[in-house]
Structures are given as C-alpha cells and as structure tokens.
C-alpha positions in Angstrom: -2.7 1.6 -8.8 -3.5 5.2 -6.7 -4.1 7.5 -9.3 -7.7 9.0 -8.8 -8.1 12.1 -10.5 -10.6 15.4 -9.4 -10.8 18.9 -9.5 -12.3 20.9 -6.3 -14.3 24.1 -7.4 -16.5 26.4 -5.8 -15.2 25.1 -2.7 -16.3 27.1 0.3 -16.0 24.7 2.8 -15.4 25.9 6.4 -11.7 25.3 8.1 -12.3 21.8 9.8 -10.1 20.4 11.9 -6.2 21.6 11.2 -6.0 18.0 9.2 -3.2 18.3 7.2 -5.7 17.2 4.1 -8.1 19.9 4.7 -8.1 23.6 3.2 -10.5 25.9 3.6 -11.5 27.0 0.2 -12.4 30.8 0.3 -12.5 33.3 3.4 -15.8 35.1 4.6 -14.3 38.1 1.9 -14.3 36.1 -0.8 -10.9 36.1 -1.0 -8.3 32.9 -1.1 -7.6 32.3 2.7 -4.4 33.3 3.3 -1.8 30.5 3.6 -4.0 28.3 1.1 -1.2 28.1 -1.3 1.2 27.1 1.5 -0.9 24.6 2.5 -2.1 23.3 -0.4 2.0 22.2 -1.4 2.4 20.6 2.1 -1.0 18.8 1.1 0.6 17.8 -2.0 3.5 16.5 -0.3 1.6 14.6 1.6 -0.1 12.9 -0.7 2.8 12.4 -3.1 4.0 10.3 -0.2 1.4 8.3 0.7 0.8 7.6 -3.0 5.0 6.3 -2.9 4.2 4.6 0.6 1.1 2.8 -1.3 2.8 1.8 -4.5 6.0 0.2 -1.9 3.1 -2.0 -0.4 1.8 -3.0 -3.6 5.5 -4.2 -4.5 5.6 -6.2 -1.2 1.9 -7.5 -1.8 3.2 -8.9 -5.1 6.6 -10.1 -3.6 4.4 -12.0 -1.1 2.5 -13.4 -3.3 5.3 -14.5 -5.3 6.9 -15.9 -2.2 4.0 -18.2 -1.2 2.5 -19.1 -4.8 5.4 -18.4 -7.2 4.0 -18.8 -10.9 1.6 -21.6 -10.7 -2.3 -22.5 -11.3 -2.9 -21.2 -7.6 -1.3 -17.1 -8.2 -3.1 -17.8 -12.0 -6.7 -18.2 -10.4 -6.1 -15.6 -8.1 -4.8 -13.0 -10.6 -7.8 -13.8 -13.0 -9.9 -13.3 -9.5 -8.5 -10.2 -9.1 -9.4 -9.0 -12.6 -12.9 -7.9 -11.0 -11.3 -5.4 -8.4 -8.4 -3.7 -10.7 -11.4 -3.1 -13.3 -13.6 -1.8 -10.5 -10.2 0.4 -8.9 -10.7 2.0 -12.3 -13.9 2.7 -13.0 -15.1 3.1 -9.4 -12.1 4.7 -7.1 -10.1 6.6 -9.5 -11.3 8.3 -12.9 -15.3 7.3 -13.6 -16.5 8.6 -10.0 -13.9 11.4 -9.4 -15.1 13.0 -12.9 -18.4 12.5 -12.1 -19.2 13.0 -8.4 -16.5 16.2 -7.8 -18.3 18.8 -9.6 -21.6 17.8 -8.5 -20.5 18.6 -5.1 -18.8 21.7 -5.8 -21.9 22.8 -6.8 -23.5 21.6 -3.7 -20.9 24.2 -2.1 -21.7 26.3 -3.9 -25.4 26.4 -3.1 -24.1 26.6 0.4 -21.5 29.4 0.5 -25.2 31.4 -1.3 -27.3 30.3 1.7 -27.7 33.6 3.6 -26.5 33.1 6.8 -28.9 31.7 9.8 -31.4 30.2 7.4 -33.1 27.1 8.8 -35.6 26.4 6.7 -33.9 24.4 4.4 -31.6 21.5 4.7 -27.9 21.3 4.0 -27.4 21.1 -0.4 -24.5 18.9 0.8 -26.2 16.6 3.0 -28.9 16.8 0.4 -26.8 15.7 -2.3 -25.7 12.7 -0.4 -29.4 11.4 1.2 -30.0 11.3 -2.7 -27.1 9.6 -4.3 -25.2 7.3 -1.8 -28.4 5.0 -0.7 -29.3 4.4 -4.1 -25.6 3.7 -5.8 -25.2 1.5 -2.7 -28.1 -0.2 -3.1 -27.2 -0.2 -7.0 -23.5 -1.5 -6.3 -24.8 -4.1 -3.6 -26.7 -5.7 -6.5 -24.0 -6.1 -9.2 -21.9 -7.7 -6.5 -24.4 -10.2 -5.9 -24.5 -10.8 -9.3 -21.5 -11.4 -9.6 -20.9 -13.9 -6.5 -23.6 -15.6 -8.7 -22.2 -16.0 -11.9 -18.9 -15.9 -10.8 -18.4 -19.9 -12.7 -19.9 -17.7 -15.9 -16.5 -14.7 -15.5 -13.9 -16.9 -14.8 -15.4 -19.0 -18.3 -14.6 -15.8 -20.1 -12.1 -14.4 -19.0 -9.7 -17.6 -18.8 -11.6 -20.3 -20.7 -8.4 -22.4 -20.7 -8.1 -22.6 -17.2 -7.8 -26.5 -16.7 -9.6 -26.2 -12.9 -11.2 -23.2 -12.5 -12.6 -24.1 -9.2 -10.1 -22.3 -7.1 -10.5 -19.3 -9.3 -14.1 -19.1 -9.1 -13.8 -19.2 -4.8 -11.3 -16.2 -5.0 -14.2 -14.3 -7.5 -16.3 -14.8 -5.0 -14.0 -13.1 -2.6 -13.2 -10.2 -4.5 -17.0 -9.4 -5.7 -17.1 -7.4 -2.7 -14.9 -4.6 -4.1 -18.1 -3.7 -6.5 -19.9 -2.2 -3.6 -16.9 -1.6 -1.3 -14.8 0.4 -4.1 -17.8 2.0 -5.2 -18.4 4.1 -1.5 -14.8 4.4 -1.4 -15.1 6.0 -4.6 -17.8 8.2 -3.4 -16.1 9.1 -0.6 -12.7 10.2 -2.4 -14.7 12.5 -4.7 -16.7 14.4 -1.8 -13.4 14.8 0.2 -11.5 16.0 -3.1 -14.5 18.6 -3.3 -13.9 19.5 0.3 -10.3 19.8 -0.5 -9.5 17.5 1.9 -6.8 15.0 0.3 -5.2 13.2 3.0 -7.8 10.7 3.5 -8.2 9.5 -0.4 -4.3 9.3 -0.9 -4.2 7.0 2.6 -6.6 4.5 0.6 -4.1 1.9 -1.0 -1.7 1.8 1.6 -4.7 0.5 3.9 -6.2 -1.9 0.7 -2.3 -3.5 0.7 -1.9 -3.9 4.2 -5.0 -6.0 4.0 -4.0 -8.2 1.5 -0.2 -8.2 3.1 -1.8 -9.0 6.3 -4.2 -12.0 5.4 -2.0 -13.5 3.2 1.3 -13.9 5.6 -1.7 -15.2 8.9 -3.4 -17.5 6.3 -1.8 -18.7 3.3 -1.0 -21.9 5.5 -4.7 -22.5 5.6 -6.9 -20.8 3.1 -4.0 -21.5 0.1 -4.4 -18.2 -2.2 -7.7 -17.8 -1.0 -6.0 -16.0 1.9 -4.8 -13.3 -0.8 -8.6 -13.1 -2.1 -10.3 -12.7 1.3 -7.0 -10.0 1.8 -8.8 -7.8 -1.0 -12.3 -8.0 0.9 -10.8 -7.0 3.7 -8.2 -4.5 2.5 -11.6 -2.8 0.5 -13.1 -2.1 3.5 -10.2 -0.8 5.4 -10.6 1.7 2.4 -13.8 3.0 3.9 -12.7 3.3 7.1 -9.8 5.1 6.6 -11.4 8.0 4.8 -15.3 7.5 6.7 -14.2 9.9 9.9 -13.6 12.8 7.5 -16.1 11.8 5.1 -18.7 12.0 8.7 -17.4 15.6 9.3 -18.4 16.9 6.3 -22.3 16.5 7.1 -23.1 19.5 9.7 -25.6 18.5 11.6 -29.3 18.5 10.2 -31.3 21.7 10.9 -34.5 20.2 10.8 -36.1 17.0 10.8 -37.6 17.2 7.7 -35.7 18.0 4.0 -37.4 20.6 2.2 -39.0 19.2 -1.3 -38.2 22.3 -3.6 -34.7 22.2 -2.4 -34.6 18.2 -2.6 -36.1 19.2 -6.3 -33.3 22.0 -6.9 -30.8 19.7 -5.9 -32.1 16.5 -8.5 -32.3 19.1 -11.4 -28.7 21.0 -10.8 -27.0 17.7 -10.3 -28.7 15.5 -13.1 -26.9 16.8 -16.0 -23.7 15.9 -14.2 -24.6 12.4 -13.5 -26.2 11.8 -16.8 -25.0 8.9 -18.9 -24.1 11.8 -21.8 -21.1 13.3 -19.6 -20.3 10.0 -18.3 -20.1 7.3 -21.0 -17.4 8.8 -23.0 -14.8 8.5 -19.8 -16.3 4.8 -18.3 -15.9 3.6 -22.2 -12.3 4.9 -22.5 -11.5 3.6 -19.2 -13.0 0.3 -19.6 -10.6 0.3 -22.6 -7.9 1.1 -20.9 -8.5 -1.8 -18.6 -9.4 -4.0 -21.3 -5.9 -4.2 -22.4 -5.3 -6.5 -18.9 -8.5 -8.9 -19.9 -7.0 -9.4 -23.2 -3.7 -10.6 -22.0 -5.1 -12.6 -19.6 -7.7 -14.3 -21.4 -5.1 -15.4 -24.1 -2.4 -16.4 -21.6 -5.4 -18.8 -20.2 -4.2 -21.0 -23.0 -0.4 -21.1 -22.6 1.2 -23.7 -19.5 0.5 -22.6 -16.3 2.4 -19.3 -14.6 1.9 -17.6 -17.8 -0.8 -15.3 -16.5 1.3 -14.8 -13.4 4.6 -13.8 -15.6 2.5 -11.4 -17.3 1.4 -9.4 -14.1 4.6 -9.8 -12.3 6.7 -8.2 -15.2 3.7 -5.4 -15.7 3.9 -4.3 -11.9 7.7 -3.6 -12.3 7.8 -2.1 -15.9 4.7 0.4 -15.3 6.5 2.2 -12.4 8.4 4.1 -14.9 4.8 5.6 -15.9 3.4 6.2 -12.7 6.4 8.1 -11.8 6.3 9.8 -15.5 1.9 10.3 -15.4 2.7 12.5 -11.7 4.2 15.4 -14.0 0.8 15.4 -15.7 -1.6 15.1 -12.6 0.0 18.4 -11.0 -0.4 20.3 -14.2 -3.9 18.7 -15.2 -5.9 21.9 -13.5 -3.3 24.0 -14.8 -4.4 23.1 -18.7 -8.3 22.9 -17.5 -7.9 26.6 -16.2 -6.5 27.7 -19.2 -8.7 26.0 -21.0 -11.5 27.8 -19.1 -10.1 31.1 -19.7 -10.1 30.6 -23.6 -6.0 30.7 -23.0 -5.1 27.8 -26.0 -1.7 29.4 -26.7 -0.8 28.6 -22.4 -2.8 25.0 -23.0 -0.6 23.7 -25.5 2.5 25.6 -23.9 1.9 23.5 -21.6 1.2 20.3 -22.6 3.7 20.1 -24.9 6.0 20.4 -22.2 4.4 18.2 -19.9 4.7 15.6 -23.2 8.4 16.3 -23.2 9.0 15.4 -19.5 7.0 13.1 -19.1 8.3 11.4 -22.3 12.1 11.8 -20.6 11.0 10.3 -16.8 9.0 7.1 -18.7 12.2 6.5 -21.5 14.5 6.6 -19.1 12.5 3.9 -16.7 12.2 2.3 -19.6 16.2 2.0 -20.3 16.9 0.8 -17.1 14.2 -1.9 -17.6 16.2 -3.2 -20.9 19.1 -3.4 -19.5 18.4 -4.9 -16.2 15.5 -6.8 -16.7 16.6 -9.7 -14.9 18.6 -8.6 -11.8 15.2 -6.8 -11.2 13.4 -9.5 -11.2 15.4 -11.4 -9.2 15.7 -8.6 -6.3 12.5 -8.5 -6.0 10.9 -11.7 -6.5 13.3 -15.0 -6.8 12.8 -16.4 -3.2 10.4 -19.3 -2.1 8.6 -21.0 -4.8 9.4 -18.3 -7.4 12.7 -20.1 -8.7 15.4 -19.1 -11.7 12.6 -20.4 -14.8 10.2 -18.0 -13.4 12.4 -14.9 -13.1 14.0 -15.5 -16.5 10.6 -15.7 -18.5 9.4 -12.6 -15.9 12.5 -10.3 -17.1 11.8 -11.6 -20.7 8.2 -10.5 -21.0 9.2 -7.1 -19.2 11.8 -6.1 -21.9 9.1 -6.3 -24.6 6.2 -4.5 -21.9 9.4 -1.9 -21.4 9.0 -1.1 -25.3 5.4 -0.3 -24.9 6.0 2.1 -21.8 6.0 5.5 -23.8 2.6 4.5 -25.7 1.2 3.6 -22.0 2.4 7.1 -20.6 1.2 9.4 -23.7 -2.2 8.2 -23.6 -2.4 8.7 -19.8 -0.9 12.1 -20.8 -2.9 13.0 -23.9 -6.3 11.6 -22.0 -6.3 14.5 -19.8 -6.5 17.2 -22.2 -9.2 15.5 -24.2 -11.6 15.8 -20.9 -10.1 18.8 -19.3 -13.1 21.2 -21.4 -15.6 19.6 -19.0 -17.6 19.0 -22.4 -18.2 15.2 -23.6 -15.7 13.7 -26.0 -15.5 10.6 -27.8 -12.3 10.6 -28.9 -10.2 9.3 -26.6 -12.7 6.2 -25.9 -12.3 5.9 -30.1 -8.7 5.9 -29.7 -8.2 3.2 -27.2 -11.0 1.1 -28.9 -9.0 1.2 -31.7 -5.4 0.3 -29.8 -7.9 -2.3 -28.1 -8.9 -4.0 -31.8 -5.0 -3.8 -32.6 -3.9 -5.7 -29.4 -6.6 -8.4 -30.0 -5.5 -9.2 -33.7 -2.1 -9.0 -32.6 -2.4 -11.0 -30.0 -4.0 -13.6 -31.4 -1.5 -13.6 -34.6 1.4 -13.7 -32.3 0.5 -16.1 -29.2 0.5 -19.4 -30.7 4.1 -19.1 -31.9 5.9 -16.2 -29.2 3.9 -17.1 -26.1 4.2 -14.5 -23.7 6.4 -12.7 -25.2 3.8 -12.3 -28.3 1.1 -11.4 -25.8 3.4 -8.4 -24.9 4.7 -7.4 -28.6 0.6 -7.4 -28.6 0.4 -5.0 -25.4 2.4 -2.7 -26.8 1.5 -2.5 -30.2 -2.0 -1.7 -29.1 -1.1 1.2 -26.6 1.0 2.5 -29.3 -1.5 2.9 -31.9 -3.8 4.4 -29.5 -0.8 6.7 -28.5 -0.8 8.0 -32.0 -4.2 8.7 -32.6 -4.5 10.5 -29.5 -1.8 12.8 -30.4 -2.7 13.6 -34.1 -6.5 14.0 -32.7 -5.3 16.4 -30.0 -4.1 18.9 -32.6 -7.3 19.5 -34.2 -9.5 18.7 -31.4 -8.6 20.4 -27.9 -5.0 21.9 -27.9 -3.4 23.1 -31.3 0.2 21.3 -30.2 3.2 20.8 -32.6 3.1 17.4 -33.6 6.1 17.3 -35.3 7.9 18.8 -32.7 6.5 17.1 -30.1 7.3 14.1 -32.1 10.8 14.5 -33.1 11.5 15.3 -29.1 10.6 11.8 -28.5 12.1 10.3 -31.1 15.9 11.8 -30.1 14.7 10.8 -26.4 13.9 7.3 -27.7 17.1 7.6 -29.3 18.9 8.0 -26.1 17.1 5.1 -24.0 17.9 2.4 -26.8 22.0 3.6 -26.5 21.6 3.4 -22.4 19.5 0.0 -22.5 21.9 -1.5 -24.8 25.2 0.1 -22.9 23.0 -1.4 -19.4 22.5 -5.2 -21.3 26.3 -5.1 -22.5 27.4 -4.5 -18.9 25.2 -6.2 -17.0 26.8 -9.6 -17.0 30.6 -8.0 -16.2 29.1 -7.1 -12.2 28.6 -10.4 -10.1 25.7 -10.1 -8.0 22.1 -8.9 -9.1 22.2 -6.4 -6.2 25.7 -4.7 -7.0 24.9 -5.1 -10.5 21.7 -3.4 -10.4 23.4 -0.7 -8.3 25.9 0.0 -10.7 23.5 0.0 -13.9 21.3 3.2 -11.4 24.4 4.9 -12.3 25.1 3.6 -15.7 22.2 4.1 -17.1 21.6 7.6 -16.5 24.9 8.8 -16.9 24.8 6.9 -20.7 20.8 8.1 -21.4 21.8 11.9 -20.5 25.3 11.7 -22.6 23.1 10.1 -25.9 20.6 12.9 -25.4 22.8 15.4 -25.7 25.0 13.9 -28.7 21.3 13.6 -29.8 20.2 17.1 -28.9 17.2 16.1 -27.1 16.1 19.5 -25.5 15.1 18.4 -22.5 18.0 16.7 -21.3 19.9 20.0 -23.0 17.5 22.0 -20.6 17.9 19.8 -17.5 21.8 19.7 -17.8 22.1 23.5 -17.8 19.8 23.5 -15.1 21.9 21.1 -13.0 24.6 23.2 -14.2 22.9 26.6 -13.1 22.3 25.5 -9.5 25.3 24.0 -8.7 27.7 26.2 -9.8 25.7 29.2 -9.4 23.4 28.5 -6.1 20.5 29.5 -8.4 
C-alpha cells in the first residue's frame, strides 16, 4: 500500500522546474516564498489522487489475479512469493527510509542554503550526501537480493512449510527478490524528493508498480502461468525508479570541481551518522517489521489449511483495509502538525490534536467497517467472482472479511497512535514493545484457533493481536509522549462502535431483501450511513453530533 511517510525541513531548495511536485522551500529573504501555502494544497491534491489512482490499480491487480488464478496452489505460491516485496514496501519505500534518509538531507540543505554564495571550493553537501550513501546501500541491497534468489527453497520452507509443491513458489521468490534492491533506491529516491519538497514523483510510484504487474500478467499468464504476476513485480519495481529518476537527476547541480573536498566529505559522514545510526533506526524497522509480521503469521499458518486459504486471506484483507487507508489519511496531514507542536514544547495543542484525529479517524474506519459486515459478500462478488474465482471462493472470502472487519479499529489506532510515539525525533521503544506484544497475542491465538475455525480463526487471531497492541499503545501514549484523555478518547469509540454494530446488523438484515449484488450493494452505500449516523446520535457520539451540525451549518446557512 502508498503510504510513505517524511517530513521536509530546512529545505532551501531552489524553484526547479514549475513541477507541480516541487516547492521552493524559503526565498533569498528568508522568508516563506509567497504562494508556498497555495501550492503546497494543490501538491497535496495531487498526491491524494495519485495515491486513490494507485490503490484503484491495486484493486484491479488483485481482480486480475483473481480472474486468471482464482484461489488455488498457483495465487497461494505467488502470494507467499510476494511476501518478500510487501515486507520490503514497508521497510524500504515507506516508513524505515523516509524516517531515516529525510532529515539527513534536510540537513544537507541546510549546509547548502549556509554556503556563501560563489564558493567553488567545495562540492555540493547534497551531491555529497549521495556519492556517500547511495553506492554503498546499493551495493548493500544488491547483496541481500542475491541472497535471497539463493536461499529462496530455505523462505518459502518457512514461511509456508505446508505447501505441498513449493516449486512454483520458490520460481516466483526468485522473481520478486529483485524488489530488495529495486525498492531500496526507490526508497532513497522518495526520501531525497520529500526533502526537496518535491512530491509528485514519490506519490506516482504505485500506480507505475501496478501497471507492471497488470501489464505482465494479462500479455503472459497464458505462458509463464503466475509466474507472469511475479516477473510483473520485477518489472513494475523498476518502473518505480524511473518514474521518480528524472527529478531525482535534477536535484544534483552540476559538480564544481572534479575533485570532493575531504573535510567537507568528513563534515558530511560526522553530521549525517547520528541520523543513520542503528540507535535512531532500530526502534522504527522493529515496529515495522512487527507490523508486517502480522501478514507472515497468517500466511505461514494458512500453509496448513486446503489450498486457496492463503489466497482467501489476502483477498478479504485488500478489501477490508480500505476503510483504514482512507481513515490513516486524516492522520498523515496532521502528523507535522503534532511534530511542530511537539517541537515548540506546545503538549496542550499535541494532544488537542490527536485526540481529535483519534475521534475521526475512529468514525471514517467504524463506518468502513459497518459497511463491510453487512455487505461482505455482494463485495466480494463485485469485485472478484468472475473466471476461475467461483461462488465457494467468494463465500469463504466475505466470511474471513467480516471477522478482519472487527479488527479494522485496532489496525487504524496503532497506525494512528504510531505517529505520535516517533513524532519527538527521539528514539522510542514503545511502540515496537507494543506490536511485539499484539505480535505474541496473534501467534498463540492463532495457533489455538486454526485447527478448529480455519480461516476464520486465523482472522479472530489478526484481530485480537492488533487489538491488544491498540491498547497498549493508547494507555502508553498518556504517560509517554501526549498527555490524552483516555477515558474520553475511549468512551468516543465505544458509542462509535456502538453505532457501526446497529448499521452492520441493519446492512446484514437487508441485504438479502435487494436482488442483485450490484443494486444491493448500492442501496446498503445509502443504508448504512444513514443507520450509522442515526445510532451515533441516539448514542451521542460527538463526532457524528459535530459532523451533523456541520452538514446542517452549511447547507442551510451557506457557511
């Protein structure tokens, strides 16, 4: 999923080229060039669409797939296959290299803007800052891929040890151990523009990563079988880095001398190593590598149930997590809102804040999630009953998403409550302690639930897990980073809760009553709303009291 995270500071970047992803940071004065904030929102617009545009192509991706491979041993290998690149997305494109790589080059900038004007005895920090990192992560990222074309017979053992052939799963590895290096420069690339303040490029990456998939697997699934979907990632990687390498090239002015100075080459190593040292780092790759963990888990115990059980599980967690993309974009826009007033020792705006963005994004994800419980399976057959995905396969598909659907609040409140945690720009634990924790709790439960519930008990598992993380990370917030009511915050969730069981009930009652999944799902759009925002205010949820006045405000009103 598109969700790379980063903060540009210090940015004093020069106007480029009028692309609608660049802003200059700061004028010659020192002061904010005027139309920044203009162009900034048009920016964001920008990007909000081509993060939409992205997550569309993912749904036809997984619609294609479906099409050609249904829920069988082929879509099984090549979801356990694709394993390698959704960790590496992760790690790699969106939060691991964002956190790390941003502020290093804001400080690069930084040194920059200080130059004095004209001097050409030194190189550019920026150009320095690359010659320094990018040839050796390469190299370094070129080397774990290798490694794992090499052993992929040794991943596919652990991560689906009941894989009855795992030949075909081990080819598609191979395919998709490319991503390690290729998501890794993409990665770098994304962070440097972000510094620049150039977002275009980085929020164009996943619509060019699906078209490659979309595209290799409708020209070759005839020939290559799923391994037309694997080489599809391979390809769709690199489309990545070309999509964001012409901006990413004009960003190096050209080199003023032949030679880099070694004290600045030395002033750039010591300013940058604290940033890339493994004390700021490990606390974010271990709680995102939890986070992902959550996926391996699943997987590796669905290995063990009949085949397609792996491939109902990801089916019905594309659909049900779109509720908390859309719910986790409140929080994204505010994120540098809490980190400034975090900055400026402002805890009483911080938790303003935060509590707020709790409370929305609590409303966006519960209703999502009402609509998923009570239209489960017309959703499922919109989207994906066609070819060899038949009536078994959507039934067990909209049965696994109801139980994911329970989990969807504890999925968006630790994506929420993450991003205080690390908005101090100081190392903490915490978070990475939490979703071990909910990581422990998935594994027991998944194991104790499996053997009898199938699926279904890998899910009750899922969300059990993310819910217990959920809750740590809110009572830890409190005492740790933002001073947030906990009971309030809580007991708005719980009337919001309140609100989605009523409308996913009143949704599963009438379901059944339209024929047609199409005109029945049309009808529950409406439904389901209408019931969620009538039960919140019989519940006196104050955000849907808040919203409705609003509503009210501006349409009767103009206002």
């Amino acid at each position: 999923m598109p969700g790379g995270t980063g903060t540009a500071t210090g940015g004093t970047e020069s106007s480029a080229s009028g692309d609608p992803g660049t802003a200059t940071g700061r004028s010659g004065t020192g002061g904010e060039t005027p139309g920044l904030g203009s162009f900034l929102a048009r920016a964001a617009a920008v990007t909000a669409a081509l993060t939409v545009i992205g997550a569309l192509l993912g749904l036809v991706r997984d619609q294609a797939i479906a099409r050609y491979f249904g829920a069988s041993d082929a879509s099984d290998a090549f979801l356990i296959a694709w394993t390698v690149p959704e960790m590496a997305a992760t790690v790699l494109i969106e939060d691991g290299m964002a956190l790390l790589l941003v502020p290093a080059f804001s400080l690069a900038l930084a040194r920059r803007a200080a130059a004095p004007e004209g001097d050409c005895r030194t190189d550019d920090p920026v150009r320095e800052l690359i010659a320094g990192t990018l040839p050796r992560l390469s190299a370094l990222l070129a080397g774990g891929a290798a490694l794992l074309i090499a052993g992929a017979p040794w991943v596919v053992g652990v991560l689906a040890p009941g894989l009855r052939d795992p030949r075909l799963a081990v080819d598609c590895t191979r395919l998709t151990a490319v991503t390690v290096l290729t998501f890794g420069i993409t990665g770098y690339f994304s962070a440097a523009l972000r510094a620049h303040r150039s977002f275009l490029p980085p929020a164009g990456v996943y619509v060019a990563y699906n078209v490659g998939i979309i595209g290799m697997t409708l020209m070759l699934h005839s020939v290559w079988g799923v391994r037309a979907a694997a080489a599809g990632v391979a390809v769709g990687s690199l489309l990545m880095i070309l999509t964001q390498l012409p901006a990413f090239v004009r960003l190096l002015p050209p080199r003023r001398r032949s030679g880099a100075s070694h004290a600045l080459r030395r002033r750039v190593a010591r300013s940058t190593a604290p940033l890339l040292s493994a004390t700021v780092l490990a606390p974010v790759v271990l709680f995102v590598v939890s986070r992902q963990s959550q996926v391996l888990i699943e997987r590796f115990l669905a290995s063990t149930l009949p085949s397609g059980a792996i491939s109902h599980l990801n089916y019905a967690q594309k659909v049900a997590q779109m509720p908390m993309v859309l719910s986790l974009m409140i929080c994204t826009v505010t994120f540098p809102v809490v980190a400034q007033a975090m900055a400026d020792g402002d805890r009483d705006k911080a938790r303003h804040r935060v509590e707020r963005d709790l409370a929305l994004a609590g409303m966006v994800v519960l209703l999502g999630t009402a609509v998923l419980l009570g239209y489960a399976p017309q959703i499922i057959e919109v989207l994906f009953q066609r070819g060899a995905f038949g009536t078994r396969d959507t039934a067990a598909t909209a049965d696994v998403m109801r139980v994911y659907a329970v989990g969807l609040l504890g999925h968006c409140l630790v994506g929420a409550l993450s991003r205080p945690f690390f908005s101090t720009g100081r190392p903490t634990w915490f978070p990475a302690f939490a979703m071990a924790t909910g990581l422990l709790v998935t594994t027991g439960a998944g194991y104790a639930l499996t053997f009898r519930f199938g699926v279904n008990g890998i899910a009750t598992a899922n969300a059990i897990g993310i819910s217990t993380a959920a809750l740590l990370l809110l009572m830890g917030l409190g005492t740790r980073v933002v001073a947030i009511r906990v009971r309030t915050v809580a007991a708005s969730l719980a009337r919001l809760a309140g609100a989605a069981a009523v409308a996913g009930a009143a949704g599963w009652a009438a379901a059944p009553a339209v024929t047609g999944p199409v005109l029945s799902l049309a009808t529950g759009c409406v439904l389901v709303p209408a019931v969620f925002l009538l039960a919140g205010l019989a519940f006196r949820a104050p955000e849907v009291v808040h919203l409705l006045a609003l509503i009210r405000e501006r349409f009767f009103h103009g206002r």
